[in-house]
N, C-alpha and C positions, 0 to 999 in steps of 0.2 A: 296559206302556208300550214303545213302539216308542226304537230306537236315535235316530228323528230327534227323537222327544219327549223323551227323556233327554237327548239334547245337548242342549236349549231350557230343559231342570228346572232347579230351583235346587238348589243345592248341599246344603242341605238335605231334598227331594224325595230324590233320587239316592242321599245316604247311605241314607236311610228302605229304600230298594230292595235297596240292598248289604247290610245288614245283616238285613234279610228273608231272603237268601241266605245269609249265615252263621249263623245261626242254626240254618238245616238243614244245613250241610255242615261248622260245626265245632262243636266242645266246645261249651258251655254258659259256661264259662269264660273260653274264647278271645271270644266271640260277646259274651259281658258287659264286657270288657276295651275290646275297638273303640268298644263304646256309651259307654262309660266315657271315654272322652278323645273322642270324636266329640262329644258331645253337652257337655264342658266345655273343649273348646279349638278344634275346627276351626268347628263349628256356628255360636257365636257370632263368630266373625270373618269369615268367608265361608259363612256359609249363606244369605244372599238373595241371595247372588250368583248368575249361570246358571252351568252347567258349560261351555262355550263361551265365558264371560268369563274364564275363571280364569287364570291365568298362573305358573309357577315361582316368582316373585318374591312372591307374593302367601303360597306354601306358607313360603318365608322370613322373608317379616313376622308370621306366625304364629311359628315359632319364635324369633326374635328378639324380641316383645312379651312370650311368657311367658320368656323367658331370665331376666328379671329377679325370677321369683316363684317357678319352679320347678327343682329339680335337672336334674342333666344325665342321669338315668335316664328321668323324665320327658317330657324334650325328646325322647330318643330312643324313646318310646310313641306321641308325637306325630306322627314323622317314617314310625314304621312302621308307624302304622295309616292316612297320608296314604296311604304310598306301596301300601298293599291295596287302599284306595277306588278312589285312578288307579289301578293295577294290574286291577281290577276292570270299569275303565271301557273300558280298552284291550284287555280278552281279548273285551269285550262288543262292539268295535269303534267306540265310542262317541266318540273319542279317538284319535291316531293315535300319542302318548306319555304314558308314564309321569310325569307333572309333577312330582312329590317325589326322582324318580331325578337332577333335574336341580339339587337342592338339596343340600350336603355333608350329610352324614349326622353329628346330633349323637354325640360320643364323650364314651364315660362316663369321669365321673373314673378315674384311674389308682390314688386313694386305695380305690374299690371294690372292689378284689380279694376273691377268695374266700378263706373262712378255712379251718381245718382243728385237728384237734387232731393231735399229734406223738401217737409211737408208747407212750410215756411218760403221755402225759395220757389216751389212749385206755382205757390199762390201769388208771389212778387211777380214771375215770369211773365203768369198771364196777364196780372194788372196792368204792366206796367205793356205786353203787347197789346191790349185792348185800347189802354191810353194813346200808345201812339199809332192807331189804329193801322195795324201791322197787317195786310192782306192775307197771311198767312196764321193768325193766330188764331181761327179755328181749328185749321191743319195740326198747329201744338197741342192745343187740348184734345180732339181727336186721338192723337200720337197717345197723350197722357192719360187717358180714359179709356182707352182699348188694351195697350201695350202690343198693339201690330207693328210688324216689320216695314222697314223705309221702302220696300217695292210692294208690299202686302197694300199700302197705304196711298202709294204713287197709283198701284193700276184696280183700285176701288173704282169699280161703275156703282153705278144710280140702281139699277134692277138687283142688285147683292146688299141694299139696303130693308129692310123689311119692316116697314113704317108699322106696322099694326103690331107687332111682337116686339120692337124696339130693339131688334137684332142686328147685327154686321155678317153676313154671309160671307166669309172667305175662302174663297178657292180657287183664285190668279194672283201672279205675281208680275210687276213689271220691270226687266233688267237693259240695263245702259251696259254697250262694249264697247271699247276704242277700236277693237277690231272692224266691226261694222263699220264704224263712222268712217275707219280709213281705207275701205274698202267702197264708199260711195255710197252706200246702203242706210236705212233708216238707224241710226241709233241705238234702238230698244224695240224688246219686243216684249209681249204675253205671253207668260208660259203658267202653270198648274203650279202651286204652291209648293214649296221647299219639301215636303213630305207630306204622305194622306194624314196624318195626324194635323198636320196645319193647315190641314180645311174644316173649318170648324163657325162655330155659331158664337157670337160674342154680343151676350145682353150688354145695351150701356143704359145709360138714365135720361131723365127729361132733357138736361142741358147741353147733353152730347146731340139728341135729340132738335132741338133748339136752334144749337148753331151749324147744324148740317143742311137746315134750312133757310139758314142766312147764306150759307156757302152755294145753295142752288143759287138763291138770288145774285150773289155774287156771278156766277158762272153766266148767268143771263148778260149783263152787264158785260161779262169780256166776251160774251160772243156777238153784240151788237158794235159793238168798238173793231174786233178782228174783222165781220164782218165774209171777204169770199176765203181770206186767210185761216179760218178757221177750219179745223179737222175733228170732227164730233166720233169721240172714242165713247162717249157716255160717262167721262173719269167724273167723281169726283172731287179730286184736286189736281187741276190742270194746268197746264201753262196759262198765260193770256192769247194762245188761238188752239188751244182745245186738243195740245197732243200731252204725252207724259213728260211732269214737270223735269227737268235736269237735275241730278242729283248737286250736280256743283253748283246751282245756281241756290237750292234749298239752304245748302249747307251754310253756302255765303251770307245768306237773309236771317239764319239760325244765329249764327257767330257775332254777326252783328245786334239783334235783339240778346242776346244773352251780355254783350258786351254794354248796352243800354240798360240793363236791369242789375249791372255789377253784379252777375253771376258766375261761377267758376264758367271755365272754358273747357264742357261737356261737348260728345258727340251729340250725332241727332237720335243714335241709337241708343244712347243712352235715359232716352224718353218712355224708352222698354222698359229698359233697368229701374227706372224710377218706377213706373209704375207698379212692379212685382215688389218692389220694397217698400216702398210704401204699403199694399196690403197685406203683407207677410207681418209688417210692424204692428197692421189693425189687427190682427188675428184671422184674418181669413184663411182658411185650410190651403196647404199648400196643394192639394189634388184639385183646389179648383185657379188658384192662379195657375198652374200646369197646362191648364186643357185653355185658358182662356188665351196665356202664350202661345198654345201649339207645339208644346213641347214633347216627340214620341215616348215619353217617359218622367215620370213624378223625380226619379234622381235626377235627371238632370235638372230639374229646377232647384234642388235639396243643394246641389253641388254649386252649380252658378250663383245661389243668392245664398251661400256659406258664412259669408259675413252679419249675414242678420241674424245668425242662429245665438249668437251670445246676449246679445240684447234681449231678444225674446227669452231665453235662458234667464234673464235680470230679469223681466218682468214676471215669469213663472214662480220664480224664489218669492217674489212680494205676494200674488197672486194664492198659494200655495196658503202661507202664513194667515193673510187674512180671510179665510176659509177655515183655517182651526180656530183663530180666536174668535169667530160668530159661533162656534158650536156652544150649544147650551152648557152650562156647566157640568151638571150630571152626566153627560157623556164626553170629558175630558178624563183621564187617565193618567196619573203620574206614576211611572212605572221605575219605582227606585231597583239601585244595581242586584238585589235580589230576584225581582220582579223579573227584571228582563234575562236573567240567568234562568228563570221556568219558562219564562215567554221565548226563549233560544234553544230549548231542549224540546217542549212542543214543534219548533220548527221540523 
């Protein structure tokens, strides 16, 4: 369809066309998400409409109509899969602006903050999975000792382990759709990392080191148990016959171990979060938790672990102090209100 046919489609038409194009140029995931709120919020409100009728105000009575049904995470799915479609419509030329850029962008409650376990609860977790020897409590401390994502983690092979440098080689990821499953089709597949920036090299230490060789041995173990049921992907953390583990099944094994260690009732992604906060609290530079998340940029880690900045803030203020009082006395300086009236005009 030509640029002048596309201005003339209806809104519906045009999404159908954008999403034809995401499908090939993102995730599986990403591409299921846009369809996922296009087709149960934008569609139904302005989808006979033409794209030439559309107006800013119109992108706002969408958000404003479901304000009253849906969360404010929600509203803001709405606002950023509007603003891809125009976004899409404007690289296409189709459009001379962005329509949803000219709408305020819904903000998430302030109540959603991310969670985190303290350095304390980290160490109960594992104890206490170690104790009831939990199949998966390598898979936790892994999680806790990298800060890689829950499919970064699911579709780890063996060959992206790099035993002599003590490295994690990331760059696949492995994603679960209900689409597939109910379309007959394998459940998940392999795709390249969330972005080139999240293919990256992550030093861990001896103990990560350690139990990733307990987890081979482990794997030996459910693959003489599965036996011809087995399917050899090379995962590191596998089902028991060797395909990618279920995410619902993780979650469920998670919920339960944390509910044995009377731990709050965290995500499993929140094994990320813990582990950026945690060395943001030790003083590790945020340019290197950054690159070890995979984050395309040092602000967004600055922005997502916001919460740690006042702590560290409290500990700089102590930090600061006992740094002047080690100075020798002769190069202490008490600068009375005279003083600092000459020492203010030098400025």
């Amino acid at each position: 369809m030509s640029d002048v046919g596309l201005l003339a489609a209806s809104i519906e038409e045009a999404i159908g066309i954008w999403l034809d194009y995401k499908k090939l140029s993102k995730s599986l995931k990403t591409y299921l998400g846009y369809k996922r709120v296009a087709d149960k919020y934008i569609i139904p409100q302005i989808g006979k409409r033409r794209v030439f009728d559309v107006k800013p105000l119109d992108i706002q009575q969408i958000i404003t109509t479901y304000s009253k049904e849906v969360g404010q995470r929600e509203l803001l799915y709405i606002w950023q899969t509007a603003s891809a479609f125009f976004g899409y419509l404007v690289t296409q030329g189709v459009i001379p602006q962005n329509l949803a850029k000219n709408v305020a962008k819904p903000k998430q409650n302030q109540s959603q903050k991310i969670q985190h376990l303290s350095r304390d609860q980290t160490h109960k977790f594992i104890q206490v999975a170690d104790a009831c020897n939990d199949p998966l409590v390598d898979l936790y401390y892994f999680a806790l000792s990298t800060g890689m994502r829950e499919g970064e983690i699911l579709g780890l092979r063996w060959n992206n382990v790099d035993w002599d440098t003590k490295c994690i080689i990331v760059v696949e990821q492995v994603q679960y759709t209900d689409e597939k499953r109910e379309e007959g089709k394998l459940p998940y597949e392999f795709q390249s990392t969330k972005t080139e920036k999240s293919k990256r090299r992550i030093p861990v230490g001896e103990e990560t080191i350690r139990r990733l060789r307990a987890q081979q041995n482990r794997n030996s173990v459910f693959k003489q148990f599965a036996k011809e049921k087995w399917k050899e992907h090379n995962l590191v953390f596998p089902s028991e016959v060797g395909t990618p583990m279920e995410p619902t099944n993780l979650i469920r094994r998670f919920k339960d171990m944390l509910k044995a260690a009377e731990l709050p009732n965290i995500r499993i992604h929140d094994l990320r979060h813990t582990h950026a906060t945690l060395l943001l609290l030790r003083g590790v530079h945020p340019k290197v938790v950054s690159e070890r998340l995979g984050h395309a940029d040092i602000t967004i880690t600055l922005k997502i672990y916001s919460h740690v900045i006042p702590t560290m803030q409290e500990v700089v203020a102590g930090t600061i102090e006992e740094i002047l009082e080690k100075l020798p006395p002769e190069n202490k300086v008490d600068l009375t209100v005279s003083a600092l009236e000459v020492f203010e005009k030098e400025l």
